[in-house]
N, C-alpha and C positions, 0 to 999 in steps of 0.2 A: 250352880251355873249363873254367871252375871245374868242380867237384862240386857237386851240388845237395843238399841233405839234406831229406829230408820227415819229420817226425814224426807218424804214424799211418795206420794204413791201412784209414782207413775210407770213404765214398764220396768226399770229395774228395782225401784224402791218394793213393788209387787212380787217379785222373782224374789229378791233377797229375804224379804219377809218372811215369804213361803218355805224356801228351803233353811233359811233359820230355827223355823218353827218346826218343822219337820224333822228337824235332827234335836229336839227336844227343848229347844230356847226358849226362855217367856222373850218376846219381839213385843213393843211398843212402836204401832206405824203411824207418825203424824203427816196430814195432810192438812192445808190450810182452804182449802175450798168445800163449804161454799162460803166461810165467811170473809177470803178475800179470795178474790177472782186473777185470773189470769185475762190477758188482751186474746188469747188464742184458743182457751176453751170454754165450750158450751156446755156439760154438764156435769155431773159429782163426781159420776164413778171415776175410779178406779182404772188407770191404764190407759186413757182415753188419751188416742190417734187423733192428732191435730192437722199432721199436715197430708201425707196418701196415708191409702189403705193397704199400704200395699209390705211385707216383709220378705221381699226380694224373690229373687230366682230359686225353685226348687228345681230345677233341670239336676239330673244327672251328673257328680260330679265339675259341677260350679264351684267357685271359693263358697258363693252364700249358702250354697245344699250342704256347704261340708260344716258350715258354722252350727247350721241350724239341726244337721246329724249329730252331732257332740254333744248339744245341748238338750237335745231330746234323750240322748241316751245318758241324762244325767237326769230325765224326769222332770224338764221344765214346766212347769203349770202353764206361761202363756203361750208358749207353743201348742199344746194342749187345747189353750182355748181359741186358736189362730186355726185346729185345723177344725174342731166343731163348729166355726164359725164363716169358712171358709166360704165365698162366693169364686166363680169362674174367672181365670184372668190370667188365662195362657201359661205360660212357665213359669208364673210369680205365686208365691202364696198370698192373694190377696183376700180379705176379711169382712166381714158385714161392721164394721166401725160400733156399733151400738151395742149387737147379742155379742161380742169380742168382749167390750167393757164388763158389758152385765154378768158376765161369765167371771171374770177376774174378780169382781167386786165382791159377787157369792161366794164365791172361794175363799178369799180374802176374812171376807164378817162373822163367814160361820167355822174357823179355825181355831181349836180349843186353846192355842198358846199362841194368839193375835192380839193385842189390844189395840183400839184404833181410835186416835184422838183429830177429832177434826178442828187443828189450832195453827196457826202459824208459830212457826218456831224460830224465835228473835235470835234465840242463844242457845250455841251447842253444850248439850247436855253435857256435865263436868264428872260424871260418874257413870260404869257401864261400857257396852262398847257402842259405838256410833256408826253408824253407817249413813254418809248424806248421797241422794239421791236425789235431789229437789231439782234436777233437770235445767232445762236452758232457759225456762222463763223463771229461773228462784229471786225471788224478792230479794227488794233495793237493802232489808235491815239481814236477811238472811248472808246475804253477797258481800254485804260490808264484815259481817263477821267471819265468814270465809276466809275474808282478804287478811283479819285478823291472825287468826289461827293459822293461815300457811306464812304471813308475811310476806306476799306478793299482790301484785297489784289484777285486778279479773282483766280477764279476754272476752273479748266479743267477736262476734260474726252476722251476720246477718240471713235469717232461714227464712223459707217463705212456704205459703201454703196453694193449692193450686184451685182453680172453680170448681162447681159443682154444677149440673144442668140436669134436669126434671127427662126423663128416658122420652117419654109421651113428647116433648118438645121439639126433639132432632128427626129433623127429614129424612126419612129413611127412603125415599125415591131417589135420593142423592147421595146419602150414605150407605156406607155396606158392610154386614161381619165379616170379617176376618181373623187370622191369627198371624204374624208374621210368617212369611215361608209356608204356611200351612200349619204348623209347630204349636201343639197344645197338649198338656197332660194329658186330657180326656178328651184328645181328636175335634173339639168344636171349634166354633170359631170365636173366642172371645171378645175381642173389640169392634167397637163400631170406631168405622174409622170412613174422614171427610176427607177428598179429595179437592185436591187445587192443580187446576193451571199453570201456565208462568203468569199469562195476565193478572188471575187472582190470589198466587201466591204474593208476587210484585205488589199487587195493590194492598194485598193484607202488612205486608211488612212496611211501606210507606206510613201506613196510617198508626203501624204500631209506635215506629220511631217518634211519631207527630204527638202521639198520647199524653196525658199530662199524668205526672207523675206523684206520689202519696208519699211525701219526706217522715218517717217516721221519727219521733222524739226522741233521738238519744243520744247522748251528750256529746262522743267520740267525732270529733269528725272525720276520721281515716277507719270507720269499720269496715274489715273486708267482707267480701260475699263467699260463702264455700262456694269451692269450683264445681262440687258438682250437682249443687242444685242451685243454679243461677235464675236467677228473675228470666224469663223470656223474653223481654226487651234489653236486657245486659247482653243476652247474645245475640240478638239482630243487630248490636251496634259494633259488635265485631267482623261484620260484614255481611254484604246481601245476601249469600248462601250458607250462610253458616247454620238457618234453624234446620233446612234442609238435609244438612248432617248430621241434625241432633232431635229433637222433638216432632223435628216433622219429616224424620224422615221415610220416605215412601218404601224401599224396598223390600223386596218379600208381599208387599201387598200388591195383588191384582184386584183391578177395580172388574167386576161380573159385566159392565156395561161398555168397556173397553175391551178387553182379557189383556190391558198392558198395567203395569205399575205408574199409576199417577205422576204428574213432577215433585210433588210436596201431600204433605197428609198428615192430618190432626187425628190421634187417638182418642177412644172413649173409655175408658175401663169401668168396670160395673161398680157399684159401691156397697151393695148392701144386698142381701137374698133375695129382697122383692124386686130385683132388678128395676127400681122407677127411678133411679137418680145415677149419674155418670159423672166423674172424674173426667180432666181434662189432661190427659196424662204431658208431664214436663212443662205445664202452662203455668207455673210459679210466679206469680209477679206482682210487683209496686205499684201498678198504675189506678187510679182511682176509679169505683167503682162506675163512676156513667161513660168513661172511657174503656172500662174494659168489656161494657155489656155490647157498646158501638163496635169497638173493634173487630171483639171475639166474632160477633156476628156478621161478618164480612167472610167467614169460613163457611163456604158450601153444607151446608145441611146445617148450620147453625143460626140461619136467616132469622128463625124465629123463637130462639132457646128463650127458656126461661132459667135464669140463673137462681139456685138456690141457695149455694153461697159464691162469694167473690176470692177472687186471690187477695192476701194480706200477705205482710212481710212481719216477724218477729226477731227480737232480739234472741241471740243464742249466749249463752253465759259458760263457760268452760275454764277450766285450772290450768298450769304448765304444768302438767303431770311426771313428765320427763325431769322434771327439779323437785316433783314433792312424793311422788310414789314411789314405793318399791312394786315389784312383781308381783303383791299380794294383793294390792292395791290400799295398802297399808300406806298412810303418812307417815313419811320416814322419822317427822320429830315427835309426832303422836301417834303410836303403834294400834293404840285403841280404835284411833278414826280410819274409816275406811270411806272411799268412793268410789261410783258407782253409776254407769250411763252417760247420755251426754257430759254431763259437769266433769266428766275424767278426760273426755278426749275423744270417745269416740261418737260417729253418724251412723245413723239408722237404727232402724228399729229393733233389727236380732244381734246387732253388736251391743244394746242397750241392756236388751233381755240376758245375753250373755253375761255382760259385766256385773249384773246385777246376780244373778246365778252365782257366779265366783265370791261376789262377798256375801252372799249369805250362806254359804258353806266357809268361807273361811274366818268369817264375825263369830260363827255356832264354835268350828274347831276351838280359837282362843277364847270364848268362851266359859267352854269345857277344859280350860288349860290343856289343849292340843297346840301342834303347831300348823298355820295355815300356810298352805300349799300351791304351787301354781303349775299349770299343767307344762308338758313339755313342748319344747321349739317348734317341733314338727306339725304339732294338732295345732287347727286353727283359733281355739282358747287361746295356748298359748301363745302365737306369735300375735293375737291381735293384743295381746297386754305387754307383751314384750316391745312392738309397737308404742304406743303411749307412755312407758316405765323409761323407756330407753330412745328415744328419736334425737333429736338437734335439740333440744329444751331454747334454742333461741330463736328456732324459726318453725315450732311446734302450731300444726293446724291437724285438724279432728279427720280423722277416717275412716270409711266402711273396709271389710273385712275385702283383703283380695288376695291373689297369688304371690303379690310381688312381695305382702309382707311374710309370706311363708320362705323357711328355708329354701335354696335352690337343690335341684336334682343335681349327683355328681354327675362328671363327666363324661363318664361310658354311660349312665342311664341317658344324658339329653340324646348322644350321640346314637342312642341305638331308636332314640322316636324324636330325629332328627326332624324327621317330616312330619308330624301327625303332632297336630297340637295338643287332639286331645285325648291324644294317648298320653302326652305327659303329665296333662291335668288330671289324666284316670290315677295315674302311678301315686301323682300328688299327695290325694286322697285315697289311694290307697296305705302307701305310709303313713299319714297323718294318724287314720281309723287306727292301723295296726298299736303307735305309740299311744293313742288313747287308751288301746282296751290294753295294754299293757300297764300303763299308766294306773290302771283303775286295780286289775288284779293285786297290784304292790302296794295301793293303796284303800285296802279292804272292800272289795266290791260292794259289800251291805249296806256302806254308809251312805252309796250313790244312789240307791235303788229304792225310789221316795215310793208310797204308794199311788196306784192310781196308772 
């Protein structure tokens, strides 16, 4: 069986490693930290969560419940360490950032057909099979050689990461738990969440407009922003109500000291099991850090936060996947190279873990001189690669997993749950599941079914 080589190890260079190695592959995983650093992360391990803590909605037949149902029923290790590591935070599966890492890294070191080289890797290995996963921040000589091997020129975007504030710091005379609507896996109230005024909403969004802003270095002058994790001040400049309908938005929360739903409302989401540190949930943004300590702090219960980290903005680095992949996530001129996670095309964190899943099951098949395989239309594996294999290749931007990019229902099904959304969402993911484990039966159940 060749060597496999993965470059990076971050969530899906992790995932591929693992299930490469698990289906019997000697795997070599280069990661370049610590001896060159990234602008967005803080420590060694392994997987480590830069921007939330957060890998989306576990609600009941969601597109992301149905992503992250696939992937677990295919034995994902960092799902695995996402649910031991799990902190409160309403419908999302959100994670302790630190025992999540330390969890993957373990996994990862002590894996008898791992090898793990902590080297930057200049030049893709010319024998073996490859698998790059070196994510959105890959080095300036890694990204040129990229550009090399596919013959196109990189894509950027601009990703951002959101504050952090000390739990002990926020006024909890003025703020209050809640969950949205009530709506929590385990009935609590997960967020702490700040209430505004129109006075003090009005005066928060003035001063944010007013902020001075942190130009980051990089060369493009036309990088666009993903739409859907915009800087916080991109969207106040789209109009004076617009955070209202987006990060700050109030409903479903009653304030205990009203019993009505605020004008405006800042979320807190937990960050870690010792509950002492909180996310500013959707507060993403550019602005420089003594402007955004003044600002933030203009939020009711926020008067006297201690900020423990700030919002930054990072570069995002990604392929036109759509001109260079096939559905295996195979380079269509170099069969051997595979990618994997942001660098292919997709956002967030369980389309990463996913993708990364897919190529290190299908790096092991050819390998083993198998041939590598792509899940079908229906399941959300496959349409999120069909998705990036197959879009517009000339107007190609990164996506998290959703309904739209799933087959539609035929026409006596929409019509018979005309009304009821989520009765169609139910059917969605119930067909999806069904073609999965269909999927899997035809394609020897054994080979899915990692231990653990």
């Amino acid at each position: 069986m060749q060597t496999i080589h993965i470059i990076g190890a971050g969530l899906a260079g992790c995932e591929a490693a693992f299930h490469a190695a698990e289906a019997g592959a000697h795997v070599v995983l280069y990661e370049m930290r610590p001896h060159k650093r990234t602008p967005a992360h803080k420590t060694d391990d392994f997987g480590e969560l830069v921007c939330s803590n957060s890998l989306k909605s576990e609600q009941l037949n969601s597109a992301p419940w149905l992503l992250k149902q696939e992937a677990r029923r295919l034995g994902s290790l960092l799902l695995r360490a996402a649910d031991q590591s799990r902190v409160p935070g309403g419908h999302a599966l959100t994670v302790d950032r630190e025992l999540f890492s330390r969890a993957i890294t373990r996994a990862i070191e002590t894996h008898r057909n791992i090898e793990i080289r902590r080297e930057e890797v200049t030049q893709i290995p010319d024998s073996g099979i490859v698998i790059i996963a070196s994510g959105p921040l890959t080095s300036d000589a890694l990204a040129a050689e990229i550009s090399r091997l596919t013959g196109s020129e990189r894509l950027f975007f601009y990703d951002s990461i959101s504050p952090i504030v000390a739990a002990d710091s926020v006024d909890m005379s003025i703020a209050f738990r809640a969950s949205r609507y009530n709506k929590s896996l385990d009935g609590g109230n997960d967020y702490i969440n700040c209430p505004l005024d129109k006075p003090q909403y009005d005066r928060f969004v003035a001063a944010l407009l007013e902020a001075e802003r942190y130009e980051p270095h990089i060369a493009e002058d036309q990088t666009p922003y993903f739409e859907a994790c915009l800087p916080v001040e991109e969207i106040a400049r789209r109009g004076p109500q617009t955070l209202r309908f987006g990060p700050m938005k109030a409903a479903g929360l009653t304030d205990p000291r009203t019993g009505r739903w605020p004008y405006a409302a800042l979320q807190l989401r937990q960050e870690n099991q010792r509950a002492d540190s909180y996310n500013l949930v959707g507060f993403q943004n550019h602005m420089r850090f003594g402007d955004q300590a003044r600002v933030f702090r203009l939020i009711p219960g926020l008067e006297n936060a201690e900020f423990l980290r700030f919002g930054q903005m990072h570069r995002n680095t990604y392929i036109n996947s759509p001109a260079l992949l096939d559905a295996t996530l195979q380079l269509k001129r170099e069969p051997c190279v595979f990618f994997a996670g942001q660098i292919c095309g997709v956002e967030g964190y369980a389309e990463s873990i996913a993708t990364g899943l897919l190529a290190g099951r299908n790096a092991a098949a050819l390998a083993s001189r198998g041939e590598p395989s792509t899940f079908p239309r229906q399941t959300a594996l496959g349409s999120l690669t069909h998705y990036i294999t197959q879009a517009d290749a000339r107007n190609f931007q990164p996506a998290n997993i959703t309904f739209d990019l799933l087959p539609a229902l035929d026409d006596a099904t929409k019509a018979r749950f005309r009304h009821d959304k989520k009765a169609r969402h139910a059917e969605v993911c119930r067909r999806a599941l069904e073609a999965f484990e269909t999927f899997l039966d035809a394609n020897t159940r054994s080979y899915c079914e990692v231990s653990g």
